[in-house]
N, C-alpha and C positions, 0 to 999 in steps of 0.2 A: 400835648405839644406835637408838632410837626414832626416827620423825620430828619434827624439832622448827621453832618459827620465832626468827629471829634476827634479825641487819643485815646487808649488804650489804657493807658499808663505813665508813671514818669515817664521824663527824657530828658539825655543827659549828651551835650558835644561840647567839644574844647575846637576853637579856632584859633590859631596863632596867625599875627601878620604885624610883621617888623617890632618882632620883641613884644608886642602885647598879646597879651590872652582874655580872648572873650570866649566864655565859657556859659552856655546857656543853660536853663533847667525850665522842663513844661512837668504842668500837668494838668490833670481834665480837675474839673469844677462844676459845683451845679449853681453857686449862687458867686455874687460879686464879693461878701462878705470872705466865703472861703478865698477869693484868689487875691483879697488884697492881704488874710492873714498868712498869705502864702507868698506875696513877697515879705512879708513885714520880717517873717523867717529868714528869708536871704538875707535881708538886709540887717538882719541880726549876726549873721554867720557868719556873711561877708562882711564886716562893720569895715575891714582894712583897704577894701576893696577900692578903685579908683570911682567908680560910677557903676548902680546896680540899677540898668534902663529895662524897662517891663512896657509889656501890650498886654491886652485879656478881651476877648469877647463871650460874652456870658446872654443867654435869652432863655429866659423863663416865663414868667407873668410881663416883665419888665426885659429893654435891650440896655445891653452898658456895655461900650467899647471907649475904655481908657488907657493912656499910654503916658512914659514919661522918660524924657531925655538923662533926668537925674545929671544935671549940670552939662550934659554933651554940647556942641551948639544943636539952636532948635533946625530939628525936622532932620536929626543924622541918626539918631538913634530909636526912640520910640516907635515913631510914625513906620518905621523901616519893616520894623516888628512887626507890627499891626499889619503892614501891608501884604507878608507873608502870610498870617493868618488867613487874610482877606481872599487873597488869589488862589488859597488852598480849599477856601469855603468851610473853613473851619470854627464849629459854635462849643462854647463851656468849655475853653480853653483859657488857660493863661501861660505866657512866655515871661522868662527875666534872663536877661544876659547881663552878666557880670563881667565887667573888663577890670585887667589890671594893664596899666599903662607900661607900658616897654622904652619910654624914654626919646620916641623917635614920631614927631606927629604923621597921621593919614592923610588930616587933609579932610575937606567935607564929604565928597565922593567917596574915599577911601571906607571912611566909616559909615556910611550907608552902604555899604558893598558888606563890610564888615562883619554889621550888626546883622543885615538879611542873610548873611551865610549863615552864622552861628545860630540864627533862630528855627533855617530851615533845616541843619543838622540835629538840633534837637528834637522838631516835630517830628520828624522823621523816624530817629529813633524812639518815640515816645508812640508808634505805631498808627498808623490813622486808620478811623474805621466808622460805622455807620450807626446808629444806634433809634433803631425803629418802635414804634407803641403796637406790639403783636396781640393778638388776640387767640389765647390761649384753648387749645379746641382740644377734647378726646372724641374717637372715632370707636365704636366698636363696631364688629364686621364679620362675617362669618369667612371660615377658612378660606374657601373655593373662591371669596372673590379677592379676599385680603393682595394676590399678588395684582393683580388690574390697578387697584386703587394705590400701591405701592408706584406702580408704574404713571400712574397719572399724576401722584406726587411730586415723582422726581420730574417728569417731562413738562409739567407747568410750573414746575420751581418755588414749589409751598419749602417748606421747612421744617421736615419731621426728625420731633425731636426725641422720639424715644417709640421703640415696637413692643408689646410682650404678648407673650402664647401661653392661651389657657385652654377656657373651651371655646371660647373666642378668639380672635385677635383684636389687641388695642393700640392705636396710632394716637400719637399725640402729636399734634402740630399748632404746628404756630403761623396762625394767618396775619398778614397786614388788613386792616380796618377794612378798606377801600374793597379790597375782593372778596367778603364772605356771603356777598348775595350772589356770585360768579363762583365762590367753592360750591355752598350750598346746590344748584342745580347740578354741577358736574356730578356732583356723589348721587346725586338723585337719580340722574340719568344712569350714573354705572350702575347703581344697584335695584335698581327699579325699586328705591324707596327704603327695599330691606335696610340700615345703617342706624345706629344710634349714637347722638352729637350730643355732648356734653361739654355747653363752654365755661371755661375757667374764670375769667374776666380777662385784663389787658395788663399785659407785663411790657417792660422794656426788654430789650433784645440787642445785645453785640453784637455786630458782626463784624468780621473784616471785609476788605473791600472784594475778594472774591465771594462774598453771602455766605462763608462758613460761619458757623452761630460761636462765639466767645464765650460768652457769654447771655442768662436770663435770670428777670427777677432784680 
């Protein structure tokens, strides 16, 4: 699969506005199955609740972006969701915001203002971040050049994920697909060949939006 961005993790905000509370909950997902049995939980928990409106964009093999007003009027609540999702460019997510009614209506506007506030407080605190198909590389090197290659590491923005010293030194890094015929010659070049690459195969990879690794595997 593509590189895509997502969530980290749950996520959890409460919205009040005029006596009502809509209260959202995310979390990441890999298939459609998991995120409708992930509202079906709200809606289990929440059974008291006034209306439990959910988005999900889910792409694997297959795309599936469904949403649902859950008695709102149409196009104030779901779609509102979703559209959040949408502008954030976030995939294998799912959103539910749960409202308890406060007694006092919004109004159409209102509640499309409403539902996209609470669904961006929760994605937000549910962390967003990047999750890349790395290709899992060991480097062995001899001491004298080890700090060069360290240094060409960091200044092309590979991703090394672990150093150790023996009688060698060994880098583990993690490349994206797309540059290991652009790794490969650079190490060539520095070492004039001396290097030995040992690839692991292709793991997923966290990261946040600064490219610090979260997560692998």
């Amino acid at each position: 699969m593509k590189d895509y961005k997502s969530v980290y993790h749950e996520g959890y905000y409460l919205y009040e506005e005029k006596r009502s509370r809509f209260i959202a909950r995310v979390r990441p997902v890999l298939t459609e199955q998991e995120a409708i049995d992930y509202i079906n939980g709200i809606k289990a928990e929440c059974w008291d609740a006034t209306h439990n409106c959910y988005a999900y964009h889910v792409a694997n093999e297959a795309v599936y972006q469904r949403y649902s007003d859950d008695g709102e009027p149409s196009g104030t609540a779901g779609m509102p969701i979703l559209e959040v999702i949408r502008k954030k460019q976030l995939v294998n997510v799912v959103v539910v915001v749960t409202r308890y009614f406060g007694g006092i209506l919004l109004g159409a506007g209102g509640l499309v203002r409403a539902y996209g506030k609470a669904a961006a407080g929760g994605l937000e605190d549910a962390c967003e971040i990047w999750v890349k198909t790395c290709i899992h590389a060991k480097i062995r090197i001899e001491y004298h050049l080890s700090g060069k290659l360290q240094n060409m590491l960091m200044h092309e923005g590979y991703l090394v994920r672990d150093v150790a010293y023996a009688d060698d030194v060994t880098f583990e890094v993690l490349l994206e697909t797309l540059r290991r015929d652009n790794f490969e010659k650079m190490l060539n070049d520095l070492t004039g060949g001396r290097s030995d690459v040992t690839y692991l195969g292709k793991v997923p990879v966290k990261l946040d939006l600064k490219g610090n690794v979260l997560e692998m595997g």
